[in-house]
C-alpha positions in Angstrom: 0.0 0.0 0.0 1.6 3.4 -1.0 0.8 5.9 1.6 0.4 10.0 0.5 4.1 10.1 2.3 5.2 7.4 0.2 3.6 9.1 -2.7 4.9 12.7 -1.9 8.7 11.3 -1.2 8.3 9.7 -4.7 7.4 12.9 -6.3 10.1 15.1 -4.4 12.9 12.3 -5.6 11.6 12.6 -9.3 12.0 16.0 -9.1 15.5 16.3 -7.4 16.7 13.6 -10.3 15.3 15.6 -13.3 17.1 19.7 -11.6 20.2 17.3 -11.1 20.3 16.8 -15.0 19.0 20.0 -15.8 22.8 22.1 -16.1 22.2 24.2 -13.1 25.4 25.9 -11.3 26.4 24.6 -8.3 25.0 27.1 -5.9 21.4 27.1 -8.1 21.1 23.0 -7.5 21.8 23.2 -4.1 19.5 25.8 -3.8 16.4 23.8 -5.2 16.9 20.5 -4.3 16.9 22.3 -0.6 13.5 23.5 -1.8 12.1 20.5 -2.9 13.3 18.5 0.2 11.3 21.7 2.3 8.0 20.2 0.8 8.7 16.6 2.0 10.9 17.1 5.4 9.7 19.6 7.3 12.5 22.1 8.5 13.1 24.9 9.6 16.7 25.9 8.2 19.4 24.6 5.9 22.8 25.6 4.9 24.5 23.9 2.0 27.6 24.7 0.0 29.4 23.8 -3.0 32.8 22.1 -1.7 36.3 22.1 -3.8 37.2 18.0 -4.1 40.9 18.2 -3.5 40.1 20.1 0.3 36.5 19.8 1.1 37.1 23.2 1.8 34.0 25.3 0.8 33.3 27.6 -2.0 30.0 28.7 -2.0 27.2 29.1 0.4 23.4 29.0 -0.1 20.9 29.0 3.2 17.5 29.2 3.9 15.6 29.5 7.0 17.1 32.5 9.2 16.7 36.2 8.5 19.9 38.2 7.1 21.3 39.4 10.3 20.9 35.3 12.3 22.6 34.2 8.6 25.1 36.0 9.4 25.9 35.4 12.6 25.9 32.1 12.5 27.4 31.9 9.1 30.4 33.8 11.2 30.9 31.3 14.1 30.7 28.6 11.8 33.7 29.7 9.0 35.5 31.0 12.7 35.0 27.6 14.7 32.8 24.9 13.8 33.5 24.3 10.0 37.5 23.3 10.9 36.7 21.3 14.5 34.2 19.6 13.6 32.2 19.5 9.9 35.9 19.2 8.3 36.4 15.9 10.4 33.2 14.7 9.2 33.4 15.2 5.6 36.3 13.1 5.4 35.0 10.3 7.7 31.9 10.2 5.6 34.0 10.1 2.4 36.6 7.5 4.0 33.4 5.5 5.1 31.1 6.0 1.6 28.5 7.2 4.0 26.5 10.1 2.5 24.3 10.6 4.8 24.2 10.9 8.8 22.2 12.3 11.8 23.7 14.7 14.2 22.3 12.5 17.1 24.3 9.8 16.2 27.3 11.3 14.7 27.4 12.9 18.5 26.5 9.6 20.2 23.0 11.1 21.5 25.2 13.3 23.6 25.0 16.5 21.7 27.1 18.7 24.8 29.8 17.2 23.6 29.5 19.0 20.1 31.1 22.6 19.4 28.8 22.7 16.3 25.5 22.4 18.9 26.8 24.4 21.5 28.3 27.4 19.2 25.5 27.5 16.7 22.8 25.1 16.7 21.6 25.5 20.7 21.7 29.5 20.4 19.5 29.5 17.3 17.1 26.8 19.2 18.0 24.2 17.0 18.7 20.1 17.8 18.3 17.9 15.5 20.4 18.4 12.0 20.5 15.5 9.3 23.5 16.3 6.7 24.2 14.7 3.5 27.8 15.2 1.5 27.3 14.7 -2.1 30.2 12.8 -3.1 31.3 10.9 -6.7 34.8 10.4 -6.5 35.3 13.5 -3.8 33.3 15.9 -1.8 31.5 18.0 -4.6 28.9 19.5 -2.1 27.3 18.9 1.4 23.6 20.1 2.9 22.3 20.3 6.8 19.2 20.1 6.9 18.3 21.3 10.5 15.0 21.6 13.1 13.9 23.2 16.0 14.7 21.4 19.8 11.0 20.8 20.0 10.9 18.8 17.1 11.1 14.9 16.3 14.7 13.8 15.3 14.5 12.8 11.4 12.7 9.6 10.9 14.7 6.7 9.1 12.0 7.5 5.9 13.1 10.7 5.9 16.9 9.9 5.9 16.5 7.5 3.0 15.0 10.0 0.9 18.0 12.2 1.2 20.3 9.1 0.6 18.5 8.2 -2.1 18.8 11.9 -3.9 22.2 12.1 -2.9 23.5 10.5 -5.9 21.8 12.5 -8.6 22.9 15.9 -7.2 26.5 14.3 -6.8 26.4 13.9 -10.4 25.0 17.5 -11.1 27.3 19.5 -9.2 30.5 17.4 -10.7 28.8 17.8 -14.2 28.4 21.6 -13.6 31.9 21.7 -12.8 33.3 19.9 -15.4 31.1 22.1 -17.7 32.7 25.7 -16.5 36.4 24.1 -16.4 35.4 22.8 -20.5 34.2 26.3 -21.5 35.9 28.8 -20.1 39.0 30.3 -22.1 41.8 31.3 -20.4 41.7 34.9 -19.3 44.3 37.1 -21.0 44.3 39.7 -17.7 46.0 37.0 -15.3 47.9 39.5 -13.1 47.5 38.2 -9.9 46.3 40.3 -6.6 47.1 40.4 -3.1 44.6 40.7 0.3 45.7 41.5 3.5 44.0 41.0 6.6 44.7 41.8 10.5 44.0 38.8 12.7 39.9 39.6 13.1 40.0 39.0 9.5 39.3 42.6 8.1 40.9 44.1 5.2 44.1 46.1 5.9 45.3 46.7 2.5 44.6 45.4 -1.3 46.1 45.6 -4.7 43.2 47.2 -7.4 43.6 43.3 -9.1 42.9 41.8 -6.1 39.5 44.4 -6.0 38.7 43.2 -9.5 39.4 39.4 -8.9 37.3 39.1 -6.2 34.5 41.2 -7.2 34.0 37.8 -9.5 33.0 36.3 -7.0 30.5 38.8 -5.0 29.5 42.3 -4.7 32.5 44.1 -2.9 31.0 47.2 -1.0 33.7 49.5 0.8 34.4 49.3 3.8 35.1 45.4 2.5 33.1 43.9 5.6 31.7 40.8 3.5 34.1 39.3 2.2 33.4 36.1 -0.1 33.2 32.8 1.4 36.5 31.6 0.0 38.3 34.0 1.5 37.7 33.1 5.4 38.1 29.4 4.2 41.6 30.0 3.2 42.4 32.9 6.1 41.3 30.1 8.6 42.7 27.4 6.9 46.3 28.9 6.9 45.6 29.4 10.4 44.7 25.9 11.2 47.9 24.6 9.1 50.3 26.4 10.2 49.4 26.3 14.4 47.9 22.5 14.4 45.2 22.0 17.2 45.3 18.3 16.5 46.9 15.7 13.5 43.6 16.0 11.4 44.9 20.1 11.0 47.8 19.0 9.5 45.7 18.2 6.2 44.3 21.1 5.5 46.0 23.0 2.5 45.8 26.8 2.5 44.6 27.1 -1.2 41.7 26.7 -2.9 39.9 26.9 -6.2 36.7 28.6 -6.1 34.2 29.5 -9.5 33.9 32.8 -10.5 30.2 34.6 -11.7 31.8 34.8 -15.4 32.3 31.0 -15.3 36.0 31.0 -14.9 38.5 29.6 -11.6 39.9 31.4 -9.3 43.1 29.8 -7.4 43.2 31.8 -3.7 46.4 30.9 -1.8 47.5 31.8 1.9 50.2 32.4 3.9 50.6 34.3 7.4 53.3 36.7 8.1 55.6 36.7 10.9 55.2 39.4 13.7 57.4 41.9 14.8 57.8 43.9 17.9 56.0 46.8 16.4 53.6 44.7 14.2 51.5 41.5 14.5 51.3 38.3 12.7 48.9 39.3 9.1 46.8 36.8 6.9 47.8 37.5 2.7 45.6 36.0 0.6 46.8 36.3 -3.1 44.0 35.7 -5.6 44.8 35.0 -9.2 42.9 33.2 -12.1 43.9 29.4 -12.2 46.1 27.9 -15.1 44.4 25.1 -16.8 46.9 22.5 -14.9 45.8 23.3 -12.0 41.7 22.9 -12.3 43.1 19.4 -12.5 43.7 19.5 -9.1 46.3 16.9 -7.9 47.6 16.3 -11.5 51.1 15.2 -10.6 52.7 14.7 -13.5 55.6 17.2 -13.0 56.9 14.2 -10.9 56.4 11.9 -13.2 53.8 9.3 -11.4 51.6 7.0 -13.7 47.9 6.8 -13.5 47.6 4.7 -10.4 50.1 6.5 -8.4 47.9 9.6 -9.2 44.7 7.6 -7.8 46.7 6.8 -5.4 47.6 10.4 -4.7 44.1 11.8 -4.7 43.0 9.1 -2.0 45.7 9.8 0.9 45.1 13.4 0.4 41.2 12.5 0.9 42.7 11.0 4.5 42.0 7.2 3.0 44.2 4.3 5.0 45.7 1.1 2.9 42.9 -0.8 3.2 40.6 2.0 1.8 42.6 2.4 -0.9 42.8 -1.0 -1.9 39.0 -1.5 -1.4 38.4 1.8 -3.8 40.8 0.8 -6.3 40.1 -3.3 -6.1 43.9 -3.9 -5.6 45.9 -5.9 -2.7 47.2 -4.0 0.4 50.5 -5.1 -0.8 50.0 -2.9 -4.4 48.7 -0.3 -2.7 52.4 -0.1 -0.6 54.2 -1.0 -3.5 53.0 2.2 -5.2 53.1 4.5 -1.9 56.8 3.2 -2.3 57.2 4.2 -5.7 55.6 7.6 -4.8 57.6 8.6 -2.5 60.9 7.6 -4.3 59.8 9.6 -7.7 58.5 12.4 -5.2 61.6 12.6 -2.7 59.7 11.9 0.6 59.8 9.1 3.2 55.6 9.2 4.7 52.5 10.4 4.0 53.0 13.8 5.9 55.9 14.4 3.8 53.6 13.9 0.9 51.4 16.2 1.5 53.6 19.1 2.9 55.7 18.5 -0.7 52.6 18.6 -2.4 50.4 21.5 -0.6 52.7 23.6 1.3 55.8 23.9 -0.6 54.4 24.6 -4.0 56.9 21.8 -5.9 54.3 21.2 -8.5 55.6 23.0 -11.5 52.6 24.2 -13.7 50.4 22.9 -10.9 50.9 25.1 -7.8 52.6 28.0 -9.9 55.6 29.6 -9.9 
């Protein structure tokens, strides 16, 4: 017997499956599959972004729910606090895992004290119960928190299947609109790169006119500079995080990321943090330039002259994957996957994993990947 539920959950997923194929941007197909799920899971807010695959780090924010000045506020704790100590984490667990789909109550263990992310922004705002989907194909290509009130039910087991059900399709959408923009975009012939700098609350101190210019691609720039686009805190607390570790899972994160622009080409946005002086503290400098064709390949580490695999390979330990993942991913023996670690870090010049990624990420050895 179908019920109306059954019926209405039917319709919602036929319509998240035919918007998936229907060549939206990234931030547009987030932004209606949230409004389809509204009419079949009662909510009372979402956030979702559109996520770079090499990082997870977020490029673009769409919410619904909360008036303008709440979005913002909570928007600001969570780039500050919550997104590095605690979503970050997740995201990669739910990738390692190739688990889509999770509720807050048991991703906390029932005990949801415990939790930065319900203590710094979901308790303040009233909220409890928070069921988030990461839409992955190959890497994180978006996420989506669906979130209600601390009166409400926690999400029922129909409700979470319908989200892992649509998870697929709008995987597939937002790495088909990306692949779309990288394939039709010509290069830029302006690519003089520009340079941010911000004190340590993360406002503007100084910028160069092509840094103005850049980022005005990616969002209305009104003077005094107060909202800054989204990539921009990623990367200003990413270099943070990098650089002063609070924990082993910091040491992943790469200061850099490559974020979409309105006119449908990339952006690359690198960081780095200045040393203080007596007479001058520490400064963030974001530099902001539009990303060589190499580089939207992400990870494409041919400039050290590893085959195929070894690139596979590559991409999975960045993603945080042990042996065993790998070798259950790529349907090879634990013993291949170590043979071609081996192999890696001979042609590469490193001795672990860590090594890997600081050669890779930090010390911009990737000719015509990293840049100059």
């Amino acid at each position: 017997m179908i019920t109306d539920a059954s019926a209405h959950h039917e319709k919602t997923f036929a319509e998240i499956k035919r918007i998936s194929s229907a060549g939206l941007d990234g931030p547009e197909l987030l932004r209606r599959v949230a409004e389809k799920l509204e009419l079949a899971i009662p909510i009372e807010t979402y956030g979702a972004s559109t996520l770079d695959p090499a990082t997870n780090l977020m490029t673009h924010f769409v919410g619904g729910g909360l008036d303008e000045s709440d979005c913002a506020a909570a928007l600001e704790g969570w780039l500050d606090r919550v997104y590095f100590e605690e979503d970050l984490p997740r995201i990669a667990s739910m990738l390692r895992e190739r688990r889509p789909v999770a509720l807050f109550s048991e991703t906390t263990g029932g005990k949801l004290e415990r939790s930065v992310r319900y203590r710094e922004l979901l308790r303040p705002f009233g909220f409890a119960h928070e069921l988030g989907g990461v839409f992955m194909d190959g890497g994180a290509w978006g996420r989506m928190d669906l979130v209600r009130g601390a009166g409400d039910p926690d999400f029922s087991d129909r409700e979470v299947e319908l989200v892992r059900r649509v998870v697929p399709h709008v995987s597939a959408g937002l790495k088909a609109a990306t692949l779309r923009s990288r394939a039709s975009v010509e290069p830029a012939a302006d690519d003089a790169p520009g340079v941010l700098t911000l004190d340590r609350n993360g406002c503007v101190l100084s910028h160069t006119p092509s840094a103005g210019w850049l980022l005005s691609e990616l969002g209305k720039l009104d003077p005094p500079w107060v909202d800054l686009p989204v990539a921009v805190g990623m990367v200003a607390n990413a270099v943070r995080r990098a650089l002063a570790p609070a924990s082993d899972r910091d040491l992943d994160l790469v200061p850099k990321v490559l974020v979409r622009a309105r006119s449908g080409r990339w952006l690359t946005l690198h960081g780095s943090l200045t040393e203080s002086t007596p007479d001058r503290p520490s400064e963030t400098v974001i530099v902001v330039e539009p990303a060589k064709p190499e580089e939207v390949a992400w990870l494409k580490a041919a400039a050290y002259g590893l085959s195929p695999r070894e690139e596979e390979v590559v991409k999975l330990v960045v993603r945080g994957l042990t042996n065993r993942q790998i070798s259950e991913t790529l349907f090879i023996s634990e013993n291949t996957v170590q043979r071609h670690l081996s192999n890696i870090f001979e042609k590469v010049g490193v001795r672990s994993r860590r090594e890997l990624l600081k050669r890779l990420f930090f010390e911009n050895l990737l000719p015509g990947m990293l840049g100059d």
